[in-house]
Structures are given as structure tokens and as C-alpha cells.
C-alpha positions as CSV (number, residue, x, y, z in Angstrom):
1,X,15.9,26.4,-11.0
2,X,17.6,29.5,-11.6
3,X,20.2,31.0,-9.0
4,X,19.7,34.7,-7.8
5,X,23.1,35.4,-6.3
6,X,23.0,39.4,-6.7
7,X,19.6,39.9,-6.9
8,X,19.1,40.6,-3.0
9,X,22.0,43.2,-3.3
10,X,19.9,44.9,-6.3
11,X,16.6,44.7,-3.6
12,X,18.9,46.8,-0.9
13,X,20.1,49.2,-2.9
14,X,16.6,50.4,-3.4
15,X,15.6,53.0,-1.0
16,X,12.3,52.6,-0.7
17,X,13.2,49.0,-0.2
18,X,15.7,50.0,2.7
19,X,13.2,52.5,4.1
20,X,10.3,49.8,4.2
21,X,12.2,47.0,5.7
22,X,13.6,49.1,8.5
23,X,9.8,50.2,9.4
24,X,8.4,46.8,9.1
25,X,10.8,45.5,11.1
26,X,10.1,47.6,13.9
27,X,6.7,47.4,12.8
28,X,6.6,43.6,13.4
29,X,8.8,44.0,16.8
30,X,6.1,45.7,17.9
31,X,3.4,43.8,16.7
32,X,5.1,40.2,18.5
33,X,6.1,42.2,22.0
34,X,2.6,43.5,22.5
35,X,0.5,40.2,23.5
36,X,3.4,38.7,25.4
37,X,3.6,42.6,27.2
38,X,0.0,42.5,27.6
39,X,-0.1,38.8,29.2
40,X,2.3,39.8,32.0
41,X,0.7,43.0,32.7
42,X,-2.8,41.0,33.6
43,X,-0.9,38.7,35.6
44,X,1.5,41.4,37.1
45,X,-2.5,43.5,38.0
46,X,-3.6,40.2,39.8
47,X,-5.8,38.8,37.0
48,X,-6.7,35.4,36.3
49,X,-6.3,32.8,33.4
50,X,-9.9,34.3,32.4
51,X,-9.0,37.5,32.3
52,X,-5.9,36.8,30.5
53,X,-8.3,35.2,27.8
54,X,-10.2,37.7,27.6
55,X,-7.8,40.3,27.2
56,X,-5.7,38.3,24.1
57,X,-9.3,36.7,22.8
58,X,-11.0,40.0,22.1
59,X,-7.7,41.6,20.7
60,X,-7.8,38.9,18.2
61,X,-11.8,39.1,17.2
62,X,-11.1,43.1,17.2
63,X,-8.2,43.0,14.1
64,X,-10.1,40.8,12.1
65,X,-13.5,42.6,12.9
66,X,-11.3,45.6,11.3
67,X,-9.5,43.9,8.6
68,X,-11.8,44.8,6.0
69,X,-11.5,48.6,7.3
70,X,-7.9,48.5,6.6
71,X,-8.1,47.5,3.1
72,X,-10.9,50.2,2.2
73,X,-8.0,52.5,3.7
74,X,-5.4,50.9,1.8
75,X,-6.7,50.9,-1.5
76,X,-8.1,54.5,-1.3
77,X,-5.6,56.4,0.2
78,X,-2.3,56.5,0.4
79,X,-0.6,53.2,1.9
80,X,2.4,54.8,3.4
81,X,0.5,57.3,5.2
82,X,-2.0,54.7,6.7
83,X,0.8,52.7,7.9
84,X,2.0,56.4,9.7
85,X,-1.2,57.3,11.4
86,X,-2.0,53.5,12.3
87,X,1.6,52.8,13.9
88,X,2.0,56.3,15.5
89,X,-1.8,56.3,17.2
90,X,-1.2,52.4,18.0
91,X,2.4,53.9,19.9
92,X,0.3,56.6,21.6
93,X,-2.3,53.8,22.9
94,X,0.1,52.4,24.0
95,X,1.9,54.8,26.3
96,X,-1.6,56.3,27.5
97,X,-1.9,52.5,29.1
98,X,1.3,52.8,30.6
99,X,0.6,56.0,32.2
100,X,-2.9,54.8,33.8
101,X,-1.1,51.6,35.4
102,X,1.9,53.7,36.5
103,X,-0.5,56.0,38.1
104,X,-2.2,53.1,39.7
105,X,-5.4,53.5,37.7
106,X,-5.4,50.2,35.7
107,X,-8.0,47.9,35.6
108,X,-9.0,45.1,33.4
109,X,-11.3,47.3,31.5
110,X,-8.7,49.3,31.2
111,X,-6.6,46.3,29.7
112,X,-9.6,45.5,27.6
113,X,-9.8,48.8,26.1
114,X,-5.7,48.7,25.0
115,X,-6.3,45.2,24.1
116,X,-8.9,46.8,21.2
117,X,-7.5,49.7,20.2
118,X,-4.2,47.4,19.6
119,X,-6.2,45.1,17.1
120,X,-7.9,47.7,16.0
121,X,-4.6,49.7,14.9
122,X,-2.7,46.4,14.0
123,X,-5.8,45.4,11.3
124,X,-5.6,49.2,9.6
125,X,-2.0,48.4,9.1
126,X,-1.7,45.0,8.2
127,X,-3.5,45.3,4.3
128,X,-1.3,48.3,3.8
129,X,1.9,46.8,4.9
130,X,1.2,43.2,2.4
131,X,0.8,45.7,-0.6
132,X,3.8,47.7,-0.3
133,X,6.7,45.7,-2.0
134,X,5.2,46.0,-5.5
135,X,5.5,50.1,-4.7
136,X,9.5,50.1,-3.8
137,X,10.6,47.4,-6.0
138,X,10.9,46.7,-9.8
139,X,8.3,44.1,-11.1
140,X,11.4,41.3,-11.4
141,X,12.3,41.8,-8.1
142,X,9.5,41.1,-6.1
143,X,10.0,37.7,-5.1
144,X,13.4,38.5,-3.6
145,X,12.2,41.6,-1.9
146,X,9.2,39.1,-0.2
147,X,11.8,36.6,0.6
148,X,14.1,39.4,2.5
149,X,11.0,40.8,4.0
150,X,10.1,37.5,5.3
151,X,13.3,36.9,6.7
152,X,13.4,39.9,8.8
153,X,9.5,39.6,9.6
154,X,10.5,36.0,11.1
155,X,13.2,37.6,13.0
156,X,11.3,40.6,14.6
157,X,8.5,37.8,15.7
158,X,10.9,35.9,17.5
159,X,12.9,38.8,18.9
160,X,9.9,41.1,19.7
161,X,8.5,38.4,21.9
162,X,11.7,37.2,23.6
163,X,12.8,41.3,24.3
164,X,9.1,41.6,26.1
165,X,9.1,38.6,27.7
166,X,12.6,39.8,29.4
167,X,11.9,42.8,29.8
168,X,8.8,41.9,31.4
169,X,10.2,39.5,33.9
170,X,13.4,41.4,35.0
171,X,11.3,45.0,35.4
172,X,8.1,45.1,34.7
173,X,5.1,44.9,31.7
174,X,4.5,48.3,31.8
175,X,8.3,48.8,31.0
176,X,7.8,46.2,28.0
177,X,4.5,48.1,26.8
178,X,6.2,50.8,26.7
179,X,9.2,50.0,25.1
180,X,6.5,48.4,22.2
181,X,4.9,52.0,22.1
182,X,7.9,53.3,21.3
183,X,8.8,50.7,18.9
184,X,5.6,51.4,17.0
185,X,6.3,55.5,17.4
186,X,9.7,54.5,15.5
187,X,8.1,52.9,12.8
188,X,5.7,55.3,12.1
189,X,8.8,57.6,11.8
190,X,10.2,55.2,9.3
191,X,7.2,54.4,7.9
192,X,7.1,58.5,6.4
193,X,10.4,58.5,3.7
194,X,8.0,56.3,1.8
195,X,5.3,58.3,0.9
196,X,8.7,59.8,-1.1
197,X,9.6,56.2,-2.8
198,X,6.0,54.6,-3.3
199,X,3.3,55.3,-6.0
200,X,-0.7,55.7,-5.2
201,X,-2.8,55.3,-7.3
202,X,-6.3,57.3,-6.6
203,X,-9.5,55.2,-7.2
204,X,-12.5,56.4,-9.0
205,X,-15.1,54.9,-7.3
206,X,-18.8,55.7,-7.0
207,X,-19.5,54.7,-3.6
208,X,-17.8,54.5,-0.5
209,X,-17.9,50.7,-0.5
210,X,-16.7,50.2,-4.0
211,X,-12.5,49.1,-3.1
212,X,-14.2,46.7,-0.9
213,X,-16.8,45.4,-3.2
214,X,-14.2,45.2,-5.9
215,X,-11.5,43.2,-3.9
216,X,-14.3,40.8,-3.0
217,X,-15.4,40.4,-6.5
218,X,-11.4,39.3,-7.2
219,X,-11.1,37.4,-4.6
220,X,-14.2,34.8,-5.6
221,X,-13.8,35.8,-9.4
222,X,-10.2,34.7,-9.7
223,X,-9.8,30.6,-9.0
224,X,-6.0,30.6,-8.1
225,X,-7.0,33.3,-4.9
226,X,-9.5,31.8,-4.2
227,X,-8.5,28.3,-3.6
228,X,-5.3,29.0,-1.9
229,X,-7.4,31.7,0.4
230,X,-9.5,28.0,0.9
231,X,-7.0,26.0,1.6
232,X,-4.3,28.2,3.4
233,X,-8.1,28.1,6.2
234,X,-8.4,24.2,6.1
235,X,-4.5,23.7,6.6
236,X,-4.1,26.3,9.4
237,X,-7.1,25.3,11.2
238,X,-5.4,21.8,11.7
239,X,-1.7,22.6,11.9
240,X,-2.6,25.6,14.6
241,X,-4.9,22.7,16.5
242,X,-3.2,19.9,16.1
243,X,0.5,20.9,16.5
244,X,0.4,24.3,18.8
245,X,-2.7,22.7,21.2
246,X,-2.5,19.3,21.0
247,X,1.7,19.2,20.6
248,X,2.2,20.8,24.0
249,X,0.2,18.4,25.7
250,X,1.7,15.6,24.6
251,X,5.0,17.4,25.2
252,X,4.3,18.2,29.0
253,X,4.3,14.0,29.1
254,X,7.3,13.2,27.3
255,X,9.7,16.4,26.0
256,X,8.7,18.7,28.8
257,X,7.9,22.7,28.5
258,X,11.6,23.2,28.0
259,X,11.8,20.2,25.6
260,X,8.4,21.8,23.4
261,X,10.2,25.2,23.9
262,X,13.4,23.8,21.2
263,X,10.8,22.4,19.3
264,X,9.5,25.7,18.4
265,X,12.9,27.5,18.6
266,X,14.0,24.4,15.5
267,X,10.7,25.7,13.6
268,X,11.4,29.1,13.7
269,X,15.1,28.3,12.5
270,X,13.3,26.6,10.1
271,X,11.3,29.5,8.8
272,X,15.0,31.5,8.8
273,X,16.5,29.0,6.9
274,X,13.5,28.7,4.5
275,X,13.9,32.4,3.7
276,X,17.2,32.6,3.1
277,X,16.7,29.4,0.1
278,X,14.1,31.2,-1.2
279,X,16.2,34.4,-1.6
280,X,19.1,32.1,-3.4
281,X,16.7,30.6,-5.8
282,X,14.0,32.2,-8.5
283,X,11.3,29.2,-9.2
284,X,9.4,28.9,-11.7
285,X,5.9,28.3,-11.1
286,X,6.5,29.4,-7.6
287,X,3.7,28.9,-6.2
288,X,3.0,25.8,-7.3
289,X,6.1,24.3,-5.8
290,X,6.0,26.2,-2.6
291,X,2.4,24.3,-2.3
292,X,4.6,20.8,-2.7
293,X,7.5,22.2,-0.3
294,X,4.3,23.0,2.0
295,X,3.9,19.5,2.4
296,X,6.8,19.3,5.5
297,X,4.3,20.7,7.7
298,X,2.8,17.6,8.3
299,X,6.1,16.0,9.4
300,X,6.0,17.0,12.5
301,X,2.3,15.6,13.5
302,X,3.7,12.3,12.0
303,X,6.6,12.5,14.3
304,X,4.2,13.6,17.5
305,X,2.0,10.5,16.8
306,X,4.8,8.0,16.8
307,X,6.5,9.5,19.3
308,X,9.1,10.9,17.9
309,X,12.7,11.5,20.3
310,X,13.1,15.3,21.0
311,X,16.0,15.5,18.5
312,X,14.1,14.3,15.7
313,X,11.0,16.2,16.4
314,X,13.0,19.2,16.1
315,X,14.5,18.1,13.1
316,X,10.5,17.5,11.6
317,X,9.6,20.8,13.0
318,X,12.4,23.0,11.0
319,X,11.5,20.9,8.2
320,X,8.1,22.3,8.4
321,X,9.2,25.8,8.7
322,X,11.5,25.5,5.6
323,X,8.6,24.5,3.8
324,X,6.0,26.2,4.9
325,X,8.2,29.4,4.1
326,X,8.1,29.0,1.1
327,X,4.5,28.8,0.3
328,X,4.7,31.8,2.5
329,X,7.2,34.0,-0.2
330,X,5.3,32.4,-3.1
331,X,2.1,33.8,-2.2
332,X,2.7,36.8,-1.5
333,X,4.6,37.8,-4.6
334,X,1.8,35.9,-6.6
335,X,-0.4,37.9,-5.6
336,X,1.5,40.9,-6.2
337,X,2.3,40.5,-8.9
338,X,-1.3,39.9,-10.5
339,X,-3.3,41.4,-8.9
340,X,-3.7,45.0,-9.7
341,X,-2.2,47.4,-6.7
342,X,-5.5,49.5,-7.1
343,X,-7.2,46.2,-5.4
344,X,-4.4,45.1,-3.7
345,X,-5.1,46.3,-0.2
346,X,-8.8,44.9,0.0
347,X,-7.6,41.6,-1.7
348,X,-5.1,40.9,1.3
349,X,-7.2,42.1,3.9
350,X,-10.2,39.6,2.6
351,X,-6.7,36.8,2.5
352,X,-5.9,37.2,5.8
353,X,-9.1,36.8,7.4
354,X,-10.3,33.9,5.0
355,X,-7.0,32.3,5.8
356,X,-7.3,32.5,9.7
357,X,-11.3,32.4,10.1
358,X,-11.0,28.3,11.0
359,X,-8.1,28.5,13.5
360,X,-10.5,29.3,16.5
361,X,-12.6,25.8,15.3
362,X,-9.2,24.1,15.3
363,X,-8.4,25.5,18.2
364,X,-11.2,24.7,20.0
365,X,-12.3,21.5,18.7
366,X,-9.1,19.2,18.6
367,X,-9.4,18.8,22.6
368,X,-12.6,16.9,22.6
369,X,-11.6,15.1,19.6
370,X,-8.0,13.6,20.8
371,X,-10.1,12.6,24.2
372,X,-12.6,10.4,22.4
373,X,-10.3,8.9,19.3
374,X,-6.9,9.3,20.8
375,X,-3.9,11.4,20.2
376,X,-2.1,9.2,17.2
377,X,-5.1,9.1,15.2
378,X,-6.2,12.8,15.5
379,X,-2.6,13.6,13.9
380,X,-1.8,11.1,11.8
381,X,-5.6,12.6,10.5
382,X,-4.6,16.0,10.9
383,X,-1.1,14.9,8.6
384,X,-3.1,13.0,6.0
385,X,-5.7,16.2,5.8
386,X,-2.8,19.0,5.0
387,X,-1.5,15.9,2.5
388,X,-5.0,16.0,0.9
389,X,-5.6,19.4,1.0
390,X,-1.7,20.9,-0.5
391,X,-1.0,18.0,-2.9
392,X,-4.2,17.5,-5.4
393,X,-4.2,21.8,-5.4
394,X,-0.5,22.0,-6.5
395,X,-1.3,19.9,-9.5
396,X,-4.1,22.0,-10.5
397,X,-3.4,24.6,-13.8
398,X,-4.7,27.6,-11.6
399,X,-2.1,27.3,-9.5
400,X,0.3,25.8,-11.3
401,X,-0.4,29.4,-13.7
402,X,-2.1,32.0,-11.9
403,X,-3.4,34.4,-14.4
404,X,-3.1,38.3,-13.9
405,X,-6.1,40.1,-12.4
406,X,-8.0,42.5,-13.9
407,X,-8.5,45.7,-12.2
408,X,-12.1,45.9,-10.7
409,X,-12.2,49.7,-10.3
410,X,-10.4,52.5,-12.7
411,X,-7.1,54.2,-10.9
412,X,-5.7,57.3,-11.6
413,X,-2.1,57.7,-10.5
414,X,-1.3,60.7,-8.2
């Protein structure tokens, strides 16, 4: 294991580095504030619990309807400049919503309609935003740069949603949306020094379809992706059912909402802390280990089963964070760093909607199951099924040595 002290201090001197993590910062503040924003405003407008569903449900099916669309757009134009138009016209959606419920002419379709364009705009980004450290940063200095970016990404989450929610509470949700649409105006701002710092490469392609075709052609052609695309859907389909639905329910019982609440707090301390290792230290075989450190995340559905005091579910839940930060950093600089940024773009956008397409199933199906087995034996299931799933894939030599990709489609740099 080889200690990194200085190499974060080389990442920030780089400023394309510093320009990128000040816009995906606010990028991400943004990104967290909306949905807590747009859950007070349908409460605030006299919706129900339904329309409140329906409002954060169809923002959800929107960005990954729109996922692919972003990395078409990422991969054959300039990344920096779709992160500008996507942030600024998401920031101008934004406002537009403001000014109808100010004027007293919301309604929930009204909602609906913000609720889409907001997906919408947040999908174009997203396969942009995973494929710009490899532009700003030297080749050896990738990891680190993913491990600061994931740092301040973890931050902005948890601040983004906690500034809303204030904000929200004390004046109103149409303050907090608009403060978010000014957030995302700021990063688009930000977002434009880079198109001075990063490198595009132009794609010769013979039909319009082609970046897509040839990011899906990586994605199922190259084992280590594909696998860990596989497996990063089985293990969030049972951590996001079995820990954020099921754990809550249990906790209203025993911990209480204020108890579950410093559960959650502890696993986002967790992810912090998990960053900030993964800065100090350059692995070898990365990705590999941060598939064993992975692991932790069933820790805290052993310690839910057995009922687990509040203090030592906490403990099990930053443990999980740690851990499951670091498969976090080690993916994405695998991937960076082999697969060609021609294809990059596409090849996240088809990762991030392989990896969530079985959270809804989770979601939805770990209910009925814990009321005919029981709680205890859904998640010590659910613990022995991430155990199965990270362990025997860790060992294998794809992951253990992911191979460079090869391009799929000539580039021509610009």
C-alpha cells in the first residue's frame, strides 16, 4: 500500500481540477436540494402523499429515460459545454416554477412538468460530469482526483439537502427552489473556464446512433464493466430495500425517527471518512480491494436483524460507508482510466442506469417479503446476498486486472 501524502496538493494545483470541483459542487448542491425543495412545495400547495409520489417517482423514471441521451451528448460534443447548457436551462426551469407558484398559478401539473424537466436536465449532465476528471488531470492522478471529488460530492448531498430542507421550513419551498436554481445558474458559470482546461475529442461516426452503439458494445464486450455494472444492480437493489425501506421501519419500533436519523448521519460520516483514506492511500489492484472493503455494507443489516443498540448500529452503518466508498473511487477511476474518453460518456450513462435499474424491485418488493418470512431472515438474506455477490467477484482475474478498452469509434482531437 503506497502512501500518497502530496499527491492531493499536486490534484489542486490543477486548474481545471479547481475549476471542475467548484462546479460540481454546486452542481451536486443543486442536484440534493431539489427533491427535498420539491417535496415541501407539494405539501406546502396542499398535495397528498400521492401526489408527492408522483412528483419524485416520475422525476426519477424521466433521468434514467434520458440517460442514454446524455451520453450520445457527451461523447459527441463537447462535455464542458453540455454540462453549461444542461445546468443553466435546468437553473432557468427552475425559476420559471418559482415564478408560477409566486404568482399563484401552480398546480400539480405544474409540479409534474418541473419534476421532468429537472430529470431530464440532471440525466444530460450526469454522463458528462463522470467523464470529466481524465480531461483536467494527469493519467497518475486520477484516483486522487476521484477520491477528492467524491469527498466534496458526499458533502454537497448532505448539505444541499439539509440547506433546502431549512430553508424550506423556516420560509418557504419556493425560496428553496429558488435558491437551487440559482445554485445550478452558478455552476453552469463555473462549469464554462473548462471548455479552456479539458480536451474533446471529435468522433467520426457514420450514424447518429454510433457513440451509443459503440458504448453498448464496451459495455457487454469488456467482462470487468460488465460484471461490476451486474453486480453494483444486485447489491443496490438489496441494500436500497433492505436497509433504507425496511431499516426505518424497524427503527420507528425501537431507535425512533430521530434515532434512524444518526444512523444515516454515522453513514454519511462514513462515506467522509472513506474518502479521505482513499485520498491517503494509492492501491494496487484497486478495484479489486475496494470490492472486499465493499463487504461492510452488509454490517449494518446484520446489526438491524439482531437488534443491534443505536450506538452500535451507527458504528455498522459508518462502517458501511467507509467501505462502500471505496468501491465507489475505485470504479470510477477504473473506468477512466481504460476506457477510451471517446466512449466514455455513453459507457457511464449505460453504468448508471444498469447499476440502479433493480432498486425500484428492491424497493418495492422487500415489504411483502419481511411480512411473510419476517424481518431477521430478510436481512440476514439480504447480508449473506451482498456477501455472495462482492466476495467470489473480487477474486475473479477481471477484476482483480481490468484490461484497457479499446476505442469502438475513431476520435479526432479538436
Amino acid at each position: 500500500m503506497k502512501r500518497t501524502r502530496g499527491e492531493s496538493g499536486n490534484v489542486s494545483r490543477t486548474g481545471g481540477f479547481r475549476a471542475m470541483l467548484v462546479a460540481t459542487t454546486a452542481d451536486d448542491l443543486a442536484q440534493a436540494a431539489v427533491p427535498i425543495a420539491l417535496s415541501f412545495m407539494v405539501l406546502q400547495e396542499g398535495y397528498s402523499a400521492l401526489g408527492l409520489g408522483l412528483v419524485l417517482g416520475l422525476r426519477s423514471v424521466t433521468s434514467l429515460v434520458f440517460m442514454v441521451a446524455g451520453g450520445w451528448l457527451g461523447d459527441r460534443f463537447s462535455r464542458a459545454l453540455v454540462l453549461v447548457g444542461a445546468n443553466g436551462l435546468a437553473g432557468v426551469a427552475l425559476l420559471i416554477l418559482v415564478a408560477f407558484s409566486v404568482s399563484g398559478r401552480s398546480s400539480l401539473t405544474v409540479l409534474l412538468a418541473a419534476a421532468v424537466v429537472n430529470g431530464v436536465f440532471g440525466a444530460l449532465a450526469a454522463p458528462a460530469s463522470g467523464a470529466l476528471v481524465p480531461l483536467v488531470v494527469q493519467e497518475d492522478l486520477i484516483g486522487t482526483a476521484n477520491s477528492v471529488v467524491r469527498l466534496w460530492t458526499n458533502g454537497a448531498a448532505v448539505g444541499g439537502a439539509a440547506l433546502a430542507g431549512i430553508v424550506a421550513s423556516s420560509s418557504s419551498a419556493a425560496t428553496s427552489l429558488a435558491l437551487a436554481g440559482v445554485t445550478y445558474i452558478f455552476a453552469a458559470a463555473c462549469y464554462v473556464p473548462l471548455t479552456r482546461f479539458v480536451r474533446h475529442e471529435r468522433l467520426v461516426v457514420e450514424t447518429l446512433v454510433g457513440p451509443l452503439r459503440a458504448g453498448w458494445r464496451i459495455l457487454w464486450e469488456t467482462p470487468w464493466i460488465w460484471i461490476t455494472v451486474v453486480s453494483f444492480a444486485a447489491v443496490n437493489a438489496i441494500y436500497q430495500g433492505a436497509f433504507l425501506v425496511l431499516g426505518p421501519t424497524i427503527a420507528a419500533t425501537s431507535f425512533g425517527s430521530g434515532g434512524w436519523g444518526l444512523i444515516i448521519a454515522a453513514q454519511v460520516v462514513g462515506f467522509i471518512i472513506g474518502g479521505l483514506l482513499s485520498i491517503r492511500f494509492n492501491k494496487s489492484r484497486r478495484l479489486a480491494i475496494g470490492y472486499l472493503c465493499a463487504i461492510t455494507m452488509a454490517a449494518p443489516l446484520i446489526g438491524l436483524a439482531f437488534g443491534a443498540p443505536l450506538v452500535v448500529e451507527m458504528f455498522l452503518a459508518a462502517i458501511a460507508g467507509i467501505g462502500g466508498e471505496q468501491l465507489a473511487v475505485a470504479w470510477a477511476t477504473a473506468i477512466q482510466k481504460n476506457v477510451p474518453l471517446s466512449n466514455l460518456s455513453s459507457v457511464v450513462a449505460f453504468d448508471l442506469i444498469g447499476s440502479a435499474s433493480l432498486q425500484p424491485v428492491g424497493q418495492l418488493a422487500i415489504a411483502p417479503v419481511a411480512v411473510a418470512i419476517g424481518d431477521q431472515i430478510v436481512l440476514l438474506s439480504g447480508a449473506a446476498l451482498i456477501l455472495a455477490v462482492l466476495v467470489p467477484t473480487s477474486l475473479t482475474d477481471q477484476i482483480r486486472r481490468p484490461q484497457p478498452v479499446r476505442s469502438q469509434i475513431p476520435a479526432i482531437p479538436n
